[in-house]
C-alpha positions, 0 to 999 in steps of 0.5 A: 500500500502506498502511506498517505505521508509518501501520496501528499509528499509526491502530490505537494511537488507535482502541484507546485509543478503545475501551479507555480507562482500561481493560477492566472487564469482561475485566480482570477476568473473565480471568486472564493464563494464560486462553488463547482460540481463534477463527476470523474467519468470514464471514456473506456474499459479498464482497471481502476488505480488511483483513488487515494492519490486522486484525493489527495490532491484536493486535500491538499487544494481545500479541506472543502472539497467533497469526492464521493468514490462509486468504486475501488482501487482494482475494480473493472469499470466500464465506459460510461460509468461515472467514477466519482462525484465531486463539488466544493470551491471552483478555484480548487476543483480547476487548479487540481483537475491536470494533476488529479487527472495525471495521477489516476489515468497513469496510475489505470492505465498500468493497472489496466495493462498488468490486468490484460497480461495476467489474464492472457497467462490463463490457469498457468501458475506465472505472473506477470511481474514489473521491471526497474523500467520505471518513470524516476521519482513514480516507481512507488506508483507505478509497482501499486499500479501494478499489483492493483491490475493483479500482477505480482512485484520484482524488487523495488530498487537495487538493495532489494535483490542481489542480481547477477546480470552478464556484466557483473559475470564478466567483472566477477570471472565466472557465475560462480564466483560471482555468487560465492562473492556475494553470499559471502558479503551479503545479509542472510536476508537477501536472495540471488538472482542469476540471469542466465542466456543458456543451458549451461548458465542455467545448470551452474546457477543450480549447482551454485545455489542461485535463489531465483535463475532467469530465463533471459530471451531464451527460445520456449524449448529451451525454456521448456528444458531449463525448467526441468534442469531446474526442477524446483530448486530454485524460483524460475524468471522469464524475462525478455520478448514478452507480449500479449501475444507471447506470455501465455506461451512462455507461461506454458513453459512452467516458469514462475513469474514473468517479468516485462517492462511493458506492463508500464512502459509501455501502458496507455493512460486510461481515458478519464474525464472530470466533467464539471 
């Protein structure tokens, strides 16, 4: 969950972003008894994420404002649905119209991607996974968008997960060292993951003891036999060539989790409206 503190720090700075030194054009158009009514609707089909973000921003504009929610963070809504009612000043439902919009169709939009590829994987037991593929300083968003939509969650940052990637192969001399070097300077609470290109990656990874063994753009039968020289002893990461098109075929392989950077990179923003 993301902490109210973290929501209105993020919303503060997006709003002096966005405002500035001030709003020219309502402040002064509108008076401060000026009062406006809304409704947040929706022009598409999608996963709804955003909610408390969304109100944070009026929060922060006028204790006055008033939203009424007729849904929940990870609810389907329909085009055509009204999402939420909202009235209070004039001068606070215009100046944070942009911002509150921003936040809740990005934050839809991902929830709405990550929902289309968890259902395309079917009755497989992967699921999809984010990347560190993200926008800087909305990562926090963005992962909540994520598991919102029904996908799972990678590591947040670099200090979550210990992963060894062909780079940190080539500096280390080996895989194995670089795993023997790392366990040995690590804390006992974090795991390693080993990205490995090929078969012979994989069973070195086995042998070493890697926590979780990536699949890195691995042909599916080739996948297919990495899961079986795995065998269950470690967790099994698919990763690169993912699409609606692909990931149920690479679920079907018997990996455990899929990772892609598309769920969020590459997520359309939801077609939502504040209609005053």
């Amino acid at each position: 969950m993301l902490s109210n503190f973290y929501i209105e720090d993020h919303v503060r700075m997006a709003l002096k972003e966005d405002i500035g030194f001030g709003d020219i054009t309502t402040e002064n158009l509108a008076e401060d008894t000026d009062f406006l009514k809304g409704e947040l609707n929706t022009r598409c089909d999608g996963i709804l994420c955003g909610i408390e973000v969304f109100k944070a921003v009026y929060k922060i504009l006028s204790d006055d404002v008033k939203i009424k929610f007729y849904f929940k963070d990870g609810d389907a809504i329909k085009k055509g649905d009204k999402i939420a009612d909202i009235e209070g000043p004039a001068k606070a439902l215009l100046m944070g119209e942009r911002v509150s919009l921003n936040y809740i169709q990005r934050m839809s939009g991902i929830a709405t991607e990550t929902h289309k590829y968890q259902l395309a994987i079917g009755d497989n037991k992967a699921k999809i996974v984010d990347t560190r593929k993200t926008t800087p300083n909305f990562r926090a968003f963005e992962k909540y968008s994520v598991k919102t939509g029904g996908g799972a969650l990678h590591r947040f940052n670099l200090s979550d997960c210990a992963m060894i990637k062909d780079n940190h192969i080539r500096l280390a001399g080996s895989l194995t060292k670089a795993v023997e070097k790392l366990r040995k300077n690590i804390s006992h609470a974090h795991k390693i993951e080993v990205e490995c290109d090929t078969l012979d990656q994989v069973k070195e990874a086995v042998n070493v003891g890697a926590d979780i063994i990536m699949l890195d753009n691995m042909p599916l039968e080739t996948m297919k036999e990495a899961c079986k020289i795995i065998d269950g002893k470690a967790v099994v990461e698919a990763s690169g060539n993912v699409t609606l098109d692909t990931v149920k075929n690479i679920a079907e392989c018997g990996v455990d989790i899929i990772s892609s950077s598309a769920i969020v990179a590459k997520a359309p923003t939801l077609d939502l409206a504040l209609d005053m």
